[in-house]
N, CA, C and O atoms as a MOPAC input file, in Angstrom:
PM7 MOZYME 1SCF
protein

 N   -100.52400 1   -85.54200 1   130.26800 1
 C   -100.10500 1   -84.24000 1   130.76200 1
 C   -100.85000 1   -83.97200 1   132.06800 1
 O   -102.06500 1   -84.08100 1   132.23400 1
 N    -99.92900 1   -83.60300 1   132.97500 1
 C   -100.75400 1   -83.67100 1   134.34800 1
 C   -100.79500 1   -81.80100 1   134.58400 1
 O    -99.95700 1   -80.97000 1   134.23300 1
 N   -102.11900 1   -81.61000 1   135.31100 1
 C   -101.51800 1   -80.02100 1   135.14100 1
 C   -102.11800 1   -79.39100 1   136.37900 1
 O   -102.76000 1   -78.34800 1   136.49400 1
 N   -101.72400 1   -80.34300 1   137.33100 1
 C   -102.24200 1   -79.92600 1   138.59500 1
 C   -103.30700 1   -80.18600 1   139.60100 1
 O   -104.19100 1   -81.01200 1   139.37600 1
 N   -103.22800 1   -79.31200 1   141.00800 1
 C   -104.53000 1   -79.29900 1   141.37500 1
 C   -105.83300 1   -78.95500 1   140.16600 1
 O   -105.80300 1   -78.65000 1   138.97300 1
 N   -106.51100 1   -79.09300 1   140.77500 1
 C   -107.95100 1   -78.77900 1   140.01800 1
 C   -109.37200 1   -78.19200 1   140.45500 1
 O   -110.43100 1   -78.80800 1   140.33300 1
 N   -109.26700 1   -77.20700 1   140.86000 1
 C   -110.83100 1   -76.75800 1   141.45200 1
 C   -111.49100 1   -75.69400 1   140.09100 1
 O   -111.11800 1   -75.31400 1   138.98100 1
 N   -112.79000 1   -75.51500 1   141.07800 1
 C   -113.18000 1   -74.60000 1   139.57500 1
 C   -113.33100 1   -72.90800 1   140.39400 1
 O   -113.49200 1   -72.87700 1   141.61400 1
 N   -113.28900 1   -72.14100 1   139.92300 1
 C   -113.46200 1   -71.11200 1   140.67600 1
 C   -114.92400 1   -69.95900 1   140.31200 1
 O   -115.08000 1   -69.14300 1   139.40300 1
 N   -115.53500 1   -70.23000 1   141.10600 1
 C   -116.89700 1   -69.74300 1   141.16000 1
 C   -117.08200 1   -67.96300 1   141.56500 1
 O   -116.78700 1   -67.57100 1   142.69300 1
 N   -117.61100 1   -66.98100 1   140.46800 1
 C   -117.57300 1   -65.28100 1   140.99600 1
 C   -119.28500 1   -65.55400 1   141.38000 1
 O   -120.29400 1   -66.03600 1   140.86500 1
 N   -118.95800 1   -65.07500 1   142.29000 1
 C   -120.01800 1   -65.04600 1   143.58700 1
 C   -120.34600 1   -63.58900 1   143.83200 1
 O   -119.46700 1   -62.74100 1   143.98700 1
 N   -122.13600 1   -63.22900 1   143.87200 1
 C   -122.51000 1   -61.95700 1   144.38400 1
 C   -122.53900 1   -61.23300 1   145.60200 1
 O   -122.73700 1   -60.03700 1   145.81400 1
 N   -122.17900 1   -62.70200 1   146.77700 1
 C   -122.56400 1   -62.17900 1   147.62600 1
 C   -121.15200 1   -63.25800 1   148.81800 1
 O   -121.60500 1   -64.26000 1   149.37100 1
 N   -119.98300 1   -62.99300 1   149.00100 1
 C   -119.31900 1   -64.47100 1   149.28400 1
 C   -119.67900 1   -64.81700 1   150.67500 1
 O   -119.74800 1   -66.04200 1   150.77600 1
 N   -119.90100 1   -64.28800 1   151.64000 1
 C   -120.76600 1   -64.47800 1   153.22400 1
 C   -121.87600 1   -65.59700 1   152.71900 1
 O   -121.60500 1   -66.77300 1   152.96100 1
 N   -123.10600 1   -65.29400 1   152.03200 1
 C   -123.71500 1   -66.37600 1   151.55900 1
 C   -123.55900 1   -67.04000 1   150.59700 1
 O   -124.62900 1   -67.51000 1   150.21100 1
 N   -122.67600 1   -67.32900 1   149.97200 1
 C   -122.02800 1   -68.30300 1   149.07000 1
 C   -121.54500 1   -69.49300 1   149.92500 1
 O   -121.93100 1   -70.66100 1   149.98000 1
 N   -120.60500 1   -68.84000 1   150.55400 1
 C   -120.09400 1   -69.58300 1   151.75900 1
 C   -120.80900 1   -70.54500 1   152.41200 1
 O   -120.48100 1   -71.72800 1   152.32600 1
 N   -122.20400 1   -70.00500 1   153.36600 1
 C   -122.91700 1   -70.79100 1   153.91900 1
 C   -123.37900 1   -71.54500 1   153.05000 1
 O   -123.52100 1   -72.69800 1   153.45700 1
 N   -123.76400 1   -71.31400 1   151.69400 1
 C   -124.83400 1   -72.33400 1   150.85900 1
 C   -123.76700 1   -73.25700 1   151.06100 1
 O   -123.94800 1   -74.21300 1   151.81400 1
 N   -122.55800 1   -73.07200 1   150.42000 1
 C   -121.51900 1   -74.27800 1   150.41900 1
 C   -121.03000 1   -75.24100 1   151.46600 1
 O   -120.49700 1   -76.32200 1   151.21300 1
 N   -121.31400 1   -74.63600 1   152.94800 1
 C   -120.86900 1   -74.98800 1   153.72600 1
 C   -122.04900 1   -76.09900 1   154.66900 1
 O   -121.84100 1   -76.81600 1   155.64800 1
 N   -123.03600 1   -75.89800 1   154.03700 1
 C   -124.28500 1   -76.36800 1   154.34500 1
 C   -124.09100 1   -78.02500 1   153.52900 1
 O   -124.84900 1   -78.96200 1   153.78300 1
 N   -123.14200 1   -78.09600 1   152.71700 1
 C   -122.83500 1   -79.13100 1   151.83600 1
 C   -122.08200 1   -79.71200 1   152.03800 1
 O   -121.76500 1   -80.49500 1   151.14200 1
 N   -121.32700 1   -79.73400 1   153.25900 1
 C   -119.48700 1   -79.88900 1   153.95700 1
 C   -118.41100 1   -79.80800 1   153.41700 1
 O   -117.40200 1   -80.50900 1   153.49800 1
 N   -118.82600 1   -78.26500 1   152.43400 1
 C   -117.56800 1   -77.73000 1   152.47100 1
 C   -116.84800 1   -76.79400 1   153.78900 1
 O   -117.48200 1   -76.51900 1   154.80700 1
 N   -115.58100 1   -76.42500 1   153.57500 1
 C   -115.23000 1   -75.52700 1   154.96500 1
 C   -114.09500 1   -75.15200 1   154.21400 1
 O   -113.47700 1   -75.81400 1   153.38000 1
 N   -113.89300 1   -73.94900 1   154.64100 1
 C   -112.90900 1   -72.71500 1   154.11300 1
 C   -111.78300 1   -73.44500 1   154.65900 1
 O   -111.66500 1   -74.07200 1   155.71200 1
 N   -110.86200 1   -73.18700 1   153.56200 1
 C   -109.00500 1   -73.98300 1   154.32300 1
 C   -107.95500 1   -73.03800 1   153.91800 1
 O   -106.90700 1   -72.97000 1   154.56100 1
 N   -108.18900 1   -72.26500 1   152.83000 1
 C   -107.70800 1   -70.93300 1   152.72900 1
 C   -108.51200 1   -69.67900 1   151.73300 1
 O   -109.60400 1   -69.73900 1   151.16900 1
 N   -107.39200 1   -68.43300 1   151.78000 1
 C   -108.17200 1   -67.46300 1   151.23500 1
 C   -108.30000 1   -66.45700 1   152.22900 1
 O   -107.72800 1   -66.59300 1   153.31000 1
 N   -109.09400 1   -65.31500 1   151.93500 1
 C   -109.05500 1   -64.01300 1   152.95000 1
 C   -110.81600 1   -63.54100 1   153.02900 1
 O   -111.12400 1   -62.80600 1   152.09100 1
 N   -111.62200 1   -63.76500 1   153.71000 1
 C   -112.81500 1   -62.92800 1   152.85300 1
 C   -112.88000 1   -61.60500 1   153.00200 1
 O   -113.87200 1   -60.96800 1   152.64500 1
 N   -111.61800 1   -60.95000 1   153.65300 1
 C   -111.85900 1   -59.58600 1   153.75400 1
 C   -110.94700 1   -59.07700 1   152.86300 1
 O   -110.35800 1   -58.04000 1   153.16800 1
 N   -110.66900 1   -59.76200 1   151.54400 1
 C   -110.21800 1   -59.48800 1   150.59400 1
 C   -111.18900 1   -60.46300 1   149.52600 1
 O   -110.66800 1   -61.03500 1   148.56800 1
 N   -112.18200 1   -60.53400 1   149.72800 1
 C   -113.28300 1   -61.24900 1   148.71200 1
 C   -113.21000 1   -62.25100 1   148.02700 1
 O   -113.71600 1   -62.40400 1   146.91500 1
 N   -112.54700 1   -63.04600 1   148.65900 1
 C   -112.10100 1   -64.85000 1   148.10200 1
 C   -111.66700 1   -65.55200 1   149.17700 1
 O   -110.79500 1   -65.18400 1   149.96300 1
 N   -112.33400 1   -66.65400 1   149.20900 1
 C   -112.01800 1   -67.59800 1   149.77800 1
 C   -111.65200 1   -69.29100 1   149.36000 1
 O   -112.54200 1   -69.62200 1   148.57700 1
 N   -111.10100 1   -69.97100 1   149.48700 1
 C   -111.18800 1   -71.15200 1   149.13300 1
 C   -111.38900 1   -72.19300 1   149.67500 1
 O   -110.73200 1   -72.49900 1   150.67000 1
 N   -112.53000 1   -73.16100 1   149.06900 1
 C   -113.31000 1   -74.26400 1   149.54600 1
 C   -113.32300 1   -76.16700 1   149.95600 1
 O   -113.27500 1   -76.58300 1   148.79900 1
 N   -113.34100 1   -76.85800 1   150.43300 1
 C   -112.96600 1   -77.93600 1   150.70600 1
 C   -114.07600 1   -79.16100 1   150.87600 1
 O   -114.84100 1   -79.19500 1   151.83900 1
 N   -114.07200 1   -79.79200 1   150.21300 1
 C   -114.77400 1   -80.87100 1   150.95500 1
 C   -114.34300 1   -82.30200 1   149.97600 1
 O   -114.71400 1   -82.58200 1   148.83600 1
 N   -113.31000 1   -83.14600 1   151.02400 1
 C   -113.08200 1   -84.19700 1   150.97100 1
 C   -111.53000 1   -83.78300 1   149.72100 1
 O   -110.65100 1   -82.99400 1   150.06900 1
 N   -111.51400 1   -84.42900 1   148.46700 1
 C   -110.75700 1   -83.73900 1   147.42100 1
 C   -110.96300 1   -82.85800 1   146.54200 1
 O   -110.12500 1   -82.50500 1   145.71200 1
 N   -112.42300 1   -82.29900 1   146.67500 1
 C   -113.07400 1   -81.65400 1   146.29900 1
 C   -112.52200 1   -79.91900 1   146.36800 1
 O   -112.01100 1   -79.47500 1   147.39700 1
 N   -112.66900 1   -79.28600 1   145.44000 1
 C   -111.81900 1   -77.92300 1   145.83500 1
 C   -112.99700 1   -76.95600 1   145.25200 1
 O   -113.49900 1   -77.42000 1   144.22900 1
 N   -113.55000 1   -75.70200 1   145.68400 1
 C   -114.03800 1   -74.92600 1   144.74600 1
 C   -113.48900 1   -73.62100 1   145.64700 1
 O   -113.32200 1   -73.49000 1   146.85900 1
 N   -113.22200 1   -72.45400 1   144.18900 1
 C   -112.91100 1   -71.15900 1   144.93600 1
 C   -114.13500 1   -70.25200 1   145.31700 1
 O   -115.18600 1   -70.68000 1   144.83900 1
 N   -114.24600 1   -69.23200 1   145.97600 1
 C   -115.07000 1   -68.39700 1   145.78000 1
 C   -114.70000 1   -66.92600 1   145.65200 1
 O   -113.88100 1   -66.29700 1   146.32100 1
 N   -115.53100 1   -66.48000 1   144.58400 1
 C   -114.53500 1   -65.21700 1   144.78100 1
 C   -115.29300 1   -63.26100 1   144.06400 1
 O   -115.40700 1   -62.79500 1   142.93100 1
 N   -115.48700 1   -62.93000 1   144.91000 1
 C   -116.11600 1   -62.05700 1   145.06800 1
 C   -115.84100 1   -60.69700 1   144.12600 1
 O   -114.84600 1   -60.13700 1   144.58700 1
 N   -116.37400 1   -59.96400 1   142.96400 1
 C   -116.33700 1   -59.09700 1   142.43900 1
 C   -114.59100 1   -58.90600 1   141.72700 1
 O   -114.06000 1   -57.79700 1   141.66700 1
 N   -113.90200 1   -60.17900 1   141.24600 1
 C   -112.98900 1   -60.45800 1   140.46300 1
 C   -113.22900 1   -60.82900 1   139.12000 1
 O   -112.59800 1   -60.14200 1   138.31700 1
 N   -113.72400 1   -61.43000 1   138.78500 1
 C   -114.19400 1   -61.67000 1   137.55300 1
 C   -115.13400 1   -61.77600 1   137.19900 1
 O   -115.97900 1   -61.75400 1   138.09400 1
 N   -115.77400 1   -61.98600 1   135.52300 1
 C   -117.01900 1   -61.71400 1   135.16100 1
 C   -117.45600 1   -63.36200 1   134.77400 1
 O   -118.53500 1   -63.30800 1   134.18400 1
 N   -117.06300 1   -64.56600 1   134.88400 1
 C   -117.22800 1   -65.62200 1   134.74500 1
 C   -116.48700 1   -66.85400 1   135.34400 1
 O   -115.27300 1   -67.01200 1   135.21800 1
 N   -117.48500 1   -67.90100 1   136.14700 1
 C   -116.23100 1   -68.90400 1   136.63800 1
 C   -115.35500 1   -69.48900 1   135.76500 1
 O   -115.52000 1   -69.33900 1   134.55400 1
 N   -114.58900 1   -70.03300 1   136.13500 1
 C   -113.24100 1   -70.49500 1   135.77100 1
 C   -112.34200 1   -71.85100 1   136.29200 1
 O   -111.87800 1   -72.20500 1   137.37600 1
 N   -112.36500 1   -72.52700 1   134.61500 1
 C   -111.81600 1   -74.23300 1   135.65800 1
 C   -109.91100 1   -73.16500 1   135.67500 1
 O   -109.35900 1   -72.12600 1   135.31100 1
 N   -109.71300 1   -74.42100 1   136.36800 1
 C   -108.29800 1   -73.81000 1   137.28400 1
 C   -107.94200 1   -75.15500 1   137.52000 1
 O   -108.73300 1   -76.01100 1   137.91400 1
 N   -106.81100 1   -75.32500 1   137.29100 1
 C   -105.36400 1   -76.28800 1   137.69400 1
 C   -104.11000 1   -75.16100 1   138.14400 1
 O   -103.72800 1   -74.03700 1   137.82100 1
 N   -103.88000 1   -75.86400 1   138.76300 1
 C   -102.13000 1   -75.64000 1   139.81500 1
 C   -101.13100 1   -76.49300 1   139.48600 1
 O   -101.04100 1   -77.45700 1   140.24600 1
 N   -100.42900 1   -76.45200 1   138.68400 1
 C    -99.30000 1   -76.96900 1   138.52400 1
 C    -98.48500 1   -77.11300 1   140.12300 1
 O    -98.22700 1   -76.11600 1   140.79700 1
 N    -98.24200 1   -78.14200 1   140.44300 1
 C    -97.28700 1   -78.04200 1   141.82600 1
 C    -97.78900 1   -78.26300 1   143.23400 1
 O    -97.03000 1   -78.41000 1   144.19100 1
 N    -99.44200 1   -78.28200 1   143.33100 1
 C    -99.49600 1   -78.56600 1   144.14100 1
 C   -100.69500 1   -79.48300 1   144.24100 1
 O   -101.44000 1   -79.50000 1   143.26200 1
 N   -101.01100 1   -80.28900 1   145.33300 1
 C   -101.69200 1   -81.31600 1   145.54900 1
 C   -103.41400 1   -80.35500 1   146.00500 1
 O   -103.57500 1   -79.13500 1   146.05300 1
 N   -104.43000 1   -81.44100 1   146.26600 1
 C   -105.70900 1   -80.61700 1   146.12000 1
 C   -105.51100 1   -79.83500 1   147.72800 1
 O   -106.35800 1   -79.01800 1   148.08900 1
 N   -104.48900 1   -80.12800 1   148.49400 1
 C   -104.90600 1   -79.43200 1   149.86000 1
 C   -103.77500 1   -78.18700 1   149.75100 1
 O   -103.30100 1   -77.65400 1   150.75400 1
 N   -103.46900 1   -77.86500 1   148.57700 1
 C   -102.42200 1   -76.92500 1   148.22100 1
 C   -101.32200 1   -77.33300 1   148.97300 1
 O   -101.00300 1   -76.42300 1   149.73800 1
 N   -100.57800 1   -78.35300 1   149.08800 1
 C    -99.38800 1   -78.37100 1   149.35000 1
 C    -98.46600 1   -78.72200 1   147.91300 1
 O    -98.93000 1   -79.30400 1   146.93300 1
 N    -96.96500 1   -78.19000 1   148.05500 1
 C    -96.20900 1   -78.58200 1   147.14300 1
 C    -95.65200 1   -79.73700 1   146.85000 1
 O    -95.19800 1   -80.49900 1   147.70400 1
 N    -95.64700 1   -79.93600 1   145.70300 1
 C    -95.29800 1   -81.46100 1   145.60600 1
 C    -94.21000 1   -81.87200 1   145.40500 1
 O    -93.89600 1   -81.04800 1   144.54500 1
 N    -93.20700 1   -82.60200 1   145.51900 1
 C    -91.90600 1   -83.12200 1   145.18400 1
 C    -91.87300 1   -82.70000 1   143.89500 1
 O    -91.07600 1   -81.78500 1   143.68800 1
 N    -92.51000 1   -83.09900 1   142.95000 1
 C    -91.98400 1   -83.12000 1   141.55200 1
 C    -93.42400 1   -82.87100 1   140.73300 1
 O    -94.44000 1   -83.38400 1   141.20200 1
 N    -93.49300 1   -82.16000 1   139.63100 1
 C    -93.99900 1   -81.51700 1   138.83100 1
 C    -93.62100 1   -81.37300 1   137.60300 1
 O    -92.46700 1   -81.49100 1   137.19100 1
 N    -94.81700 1   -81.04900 1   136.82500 1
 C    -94.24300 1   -80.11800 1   135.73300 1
 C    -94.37000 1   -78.66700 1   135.79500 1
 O    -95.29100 1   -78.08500 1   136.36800 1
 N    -93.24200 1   -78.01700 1   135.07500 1
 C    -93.71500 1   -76.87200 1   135.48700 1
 C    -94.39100 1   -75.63900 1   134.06100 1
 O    -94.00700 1   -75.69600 1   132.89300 1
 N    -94.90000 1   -75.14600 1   134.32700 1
 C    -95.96700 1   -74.52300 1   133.80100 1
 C    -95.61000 1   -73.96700 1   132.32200 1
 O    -96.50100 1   -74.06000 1   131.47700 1
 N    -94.51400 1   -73.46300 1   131.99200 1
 C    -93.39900 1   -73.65200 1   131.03600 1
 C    -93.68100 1   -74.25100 1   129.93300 1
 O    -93.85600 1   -74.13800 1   128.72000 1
 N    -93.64800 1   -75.23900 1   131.22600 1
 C    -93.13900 1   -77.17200 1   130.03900 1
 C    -94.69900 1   -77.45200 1   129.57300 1
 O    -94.85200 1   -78.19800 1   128.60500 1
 N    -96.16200 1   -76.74700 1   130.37900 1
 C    -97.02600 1   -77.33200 1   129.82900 1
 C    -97.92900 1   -76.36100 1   128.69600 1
 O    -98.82300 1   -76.71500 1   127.92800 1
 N    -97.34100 1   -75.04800 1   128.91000 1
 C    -97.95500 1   -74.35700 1   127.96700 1
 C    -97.06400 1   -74.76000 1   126.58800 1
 O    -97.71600 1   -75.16800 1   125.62700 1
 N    -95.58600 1   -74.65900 1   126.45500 1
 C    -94.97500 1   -75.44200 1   125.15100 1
 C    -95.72600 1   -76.72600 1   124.89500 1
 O    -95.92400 1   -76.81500 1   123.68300 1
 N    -96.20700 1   -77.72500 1   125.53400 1
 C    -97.25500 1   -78.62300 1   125.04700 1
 C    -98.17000 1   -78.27300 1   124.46200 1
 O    -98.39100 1   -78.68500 1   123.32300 1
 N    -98.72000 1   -77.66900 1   124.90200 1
 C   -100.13500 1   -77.29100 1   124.58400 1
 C   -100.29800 1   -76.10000 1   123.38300 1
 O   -101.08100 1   -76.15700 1   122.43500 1
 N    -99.32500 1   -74.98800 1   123.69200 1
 C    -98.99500 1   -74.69300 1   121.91300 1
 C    -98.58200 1   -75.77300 1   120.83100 1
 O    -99.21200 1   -76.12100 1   119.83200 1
 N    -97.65500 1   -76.10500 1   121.18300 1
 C    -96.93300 1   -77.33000 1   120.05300 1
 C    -98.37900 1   -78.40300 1   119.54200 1
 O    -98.24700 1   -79.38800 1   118.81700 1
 N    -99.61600 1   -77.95400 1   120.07800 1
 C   -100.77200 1   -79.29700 1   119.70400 1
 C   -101.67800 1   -78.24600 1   119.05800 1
 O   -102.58800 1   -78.66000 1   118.33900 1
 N   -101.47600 1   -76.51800 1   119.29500 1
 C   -102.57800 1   -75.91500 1   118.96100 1
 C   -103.50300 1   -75.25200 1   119.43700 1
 O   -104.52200 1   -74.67800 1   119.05300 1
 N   -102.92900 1   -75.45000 1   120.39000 1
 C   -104.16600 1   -74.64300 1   121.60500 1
 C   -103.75500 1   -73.20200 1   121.71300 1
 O   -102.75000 1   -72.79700 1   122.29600 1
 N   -104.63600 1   -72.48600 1   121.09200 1
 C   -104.14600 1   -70.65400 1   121.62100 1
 C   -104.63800 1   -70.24300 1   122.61300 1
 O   -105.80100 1   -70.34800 1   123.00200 1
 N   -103.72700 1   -69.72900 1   123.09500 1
 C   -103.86800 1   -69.20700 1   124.84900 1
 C   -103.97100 1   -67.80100 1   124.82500 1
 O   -103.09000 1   -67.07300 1   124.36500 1
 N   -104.88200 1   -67.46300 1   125.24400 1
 C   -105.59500 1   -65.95800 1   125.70500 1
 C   -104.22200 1   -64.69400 1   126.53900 1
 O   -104.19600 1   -63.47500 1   126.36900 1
 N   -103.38500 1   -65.41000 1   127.27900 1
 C   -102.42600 1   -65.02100 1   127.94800 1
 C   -101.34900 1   -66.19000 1   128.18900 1
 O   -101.70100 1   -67.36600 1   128.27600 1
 N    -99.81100 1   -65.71600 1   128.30600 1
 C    -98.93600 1   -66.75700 1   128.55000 1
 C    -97.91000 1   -65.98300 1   129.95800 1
 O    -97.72800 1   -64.89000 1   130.49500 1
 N    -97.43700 1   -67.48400 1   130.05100 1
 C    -96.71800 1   -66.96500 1   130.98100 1
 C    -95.16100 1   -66.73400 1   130.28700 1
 O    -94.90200 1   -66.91800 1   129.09800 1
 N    -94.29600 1   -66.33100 1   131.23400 1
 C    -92.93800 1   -66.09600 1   130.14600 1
 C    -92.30700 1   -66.51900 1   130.52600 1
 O    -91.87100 1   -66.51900 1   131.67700 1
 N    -91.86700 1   -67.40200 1   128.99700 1
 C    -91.02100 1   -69.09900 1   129.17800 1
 C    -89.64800 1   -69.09800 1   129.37700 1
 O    -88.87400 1   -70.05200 1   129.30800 1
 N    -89.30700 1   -67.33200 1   129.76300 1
 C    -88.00500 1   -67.08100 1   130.33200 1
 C    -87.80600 1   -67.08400 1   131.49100 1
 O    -86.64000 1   -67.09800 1   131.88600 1
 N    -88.86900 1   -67.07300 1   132.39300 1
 C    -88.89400 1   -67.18200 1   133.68000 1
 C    -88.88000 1   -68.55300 1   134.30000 1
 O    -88.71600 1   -69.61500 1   133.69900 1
 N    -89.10200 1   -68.35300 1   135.76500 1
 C    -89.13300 1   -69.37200 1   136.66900 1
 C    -90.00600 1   -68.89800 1   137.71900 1
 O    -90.28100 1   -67.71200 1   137.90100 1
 N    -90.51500 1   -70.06700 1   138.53700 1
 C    -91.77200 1   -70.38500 1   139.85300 1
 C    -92.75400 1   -69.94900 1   139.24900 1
 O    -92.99600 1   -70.16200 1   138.06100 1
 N    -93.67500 1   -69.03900 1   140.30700 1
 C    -94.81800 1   -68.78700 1   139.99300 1
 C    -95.15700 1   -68.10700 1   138.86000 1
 O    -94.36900 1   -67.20900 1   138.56400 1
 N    -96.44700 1   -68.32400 1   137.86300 1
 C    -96.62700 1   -67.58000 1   136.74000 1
 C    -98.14300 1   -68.81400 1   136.31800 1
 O    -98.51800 1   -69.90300 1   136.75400 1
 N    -98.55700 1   -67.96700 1   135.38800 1
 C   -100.02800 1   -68.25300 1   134.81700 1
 C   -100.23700 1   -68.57600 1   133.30200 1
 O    -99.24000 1   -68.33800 1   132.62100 1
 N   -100.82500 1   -68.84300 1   132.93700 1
 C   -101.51300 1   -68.81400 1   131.43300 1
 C   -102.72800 1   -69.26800 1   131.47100 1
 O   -103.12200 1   -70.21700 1   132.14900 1
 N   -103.50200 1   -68.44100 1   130.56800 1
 C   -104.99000 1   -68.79300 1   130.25000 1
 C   -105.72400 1   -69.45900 1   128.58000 1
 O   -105.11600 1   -69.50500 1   127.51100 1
 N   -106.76300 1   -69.77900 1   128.76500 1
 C   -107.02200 1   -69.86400 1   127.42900 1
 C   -108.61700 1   -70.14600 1   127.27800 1
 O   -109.47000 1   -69.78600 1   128.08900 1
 N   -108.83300 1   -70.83300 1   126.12300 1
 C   -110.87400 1   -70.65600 1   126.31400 1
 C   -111.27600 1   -71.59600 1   125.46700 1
 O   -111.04600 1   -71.56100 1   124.25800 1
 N   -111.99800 1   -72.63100 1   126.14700 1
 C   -112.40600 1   -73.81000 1   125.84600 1
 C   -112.96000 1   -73.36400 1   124.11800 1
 O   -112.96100 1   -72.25700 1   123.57800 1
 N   -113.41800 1   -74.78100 1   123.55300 1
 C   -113.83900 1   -74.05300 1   122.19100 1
 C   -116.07700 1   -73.70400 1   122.62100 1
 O   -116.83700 1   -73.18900 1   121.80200 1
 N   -116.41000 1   -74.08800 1   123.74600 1
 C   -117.21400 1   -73.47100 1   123.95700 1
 C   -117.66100 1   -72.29300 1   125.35500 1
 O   -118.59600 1   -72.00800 1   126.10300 1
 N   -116.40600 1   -71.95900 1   125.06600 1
 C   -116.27400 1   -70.04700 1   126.08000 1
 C   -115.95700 1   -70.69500 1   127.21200 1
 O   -115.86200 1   -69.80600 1   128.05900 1
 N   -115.75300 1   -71.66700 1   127.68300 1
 C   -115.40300 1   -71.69800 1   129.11900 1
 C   -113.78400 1   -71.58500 1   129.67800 1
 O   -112.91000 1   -72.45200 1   129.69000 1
 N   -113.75200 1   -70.40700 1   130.05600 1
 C   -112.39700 1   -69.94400 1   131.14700 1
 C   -111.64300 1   -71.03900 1   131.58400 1
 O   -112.18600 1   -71.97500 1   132.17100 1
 N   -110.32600 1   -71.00800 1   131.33000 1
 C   -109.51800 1   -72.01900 1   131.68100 1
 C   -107.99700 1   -71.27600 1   132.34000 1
 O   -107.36600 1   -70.72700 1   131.43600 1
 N   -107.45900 1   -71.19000 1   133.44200 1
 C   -106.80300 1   -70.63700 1   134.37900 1
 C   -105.41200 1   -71.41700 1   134.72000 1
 O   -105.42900 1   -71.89900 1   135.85300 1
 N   -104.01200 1   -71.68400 1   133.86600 1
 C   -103.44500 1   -72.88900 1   134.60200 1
 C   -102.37900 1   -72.04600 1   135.45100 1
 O   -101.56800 1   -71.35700 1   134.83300 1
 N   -102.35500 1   -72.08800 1   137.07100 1
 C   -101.78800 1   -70.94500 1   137.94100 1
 C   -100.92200 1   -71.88300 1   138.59200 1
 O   -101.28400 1   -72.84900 1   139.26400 1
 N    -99.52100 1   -71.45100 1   138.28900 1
 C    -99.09900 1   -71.96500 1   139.19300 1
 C    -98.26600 1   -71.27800 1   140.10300 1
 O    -97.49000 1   -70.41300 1   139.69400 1
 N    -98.38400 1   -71.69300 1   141.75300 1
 C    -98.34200 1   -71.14700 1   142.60800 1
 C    -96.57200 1   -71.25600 1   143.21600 1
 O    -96.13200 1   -70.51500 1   144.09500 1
 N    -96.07900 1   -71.91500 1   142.78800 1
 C    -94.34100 1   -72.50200 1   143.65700 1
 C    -93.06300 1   -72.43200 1   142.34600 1
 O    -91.90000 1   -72.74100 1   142.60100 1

């Protein structure tokens, strides 16, 4: 089951110096807004978000649809098709997306030791 890009997304106290710590590491901002308190991070295939007074814990994150430099990809699965997987095995999801719809939409869920899991897809 493929379920996308993959970065993790990091809530940051302060994202101006978040930034530099990260950037001191060769990462460099490729998208995001910071005057809307998130930005997103780069280095090499490497992805991390940053993101400022949104949530109360980081969060792994896959993108259905798009590649690590956020572009869309020819072909996918789409997000739909991977939450019906992933129920059909057992996995309860915190939030779903609705499997009546189409493009963009989300579902979440929580590792069995608390860690935030985000699958967003963007196309």
């Amino acid at each position: 089951m493929n379920l996308g890009a993959f970065s993790v997304s990091l809530t940051v106290k302060d994202l101006a110096a978040s930034r530099a710590f990260y950037e001191k590491s060769g990462f460099q901002a490729f998208a995001g807004d910071a005057s809307h308190n998130w930005l997103i991070l780069k280095n090499g295939d490497t992805v991390i978000g940053l993101f400022q007074g949104m949530f109360e814990k980081n969060i792994l994150t896959f993108n259905p649809g798009w590649d690590s430099s956020a572009r869309k990809l020819g072909s996918f699965t789409d997000i739909r098709e991977l939450q019906r997987r992933l129920k059909a095995q057992g996995v309860k999801l915190t939030a779903e997306a609705d499997e009546q719809g189409s493009g963009p939409a989300s579902f979440t869920a929580v590792d069995p030791d608390g860690n935030r899991i985000l699958v967003d897809q963007h196309v």
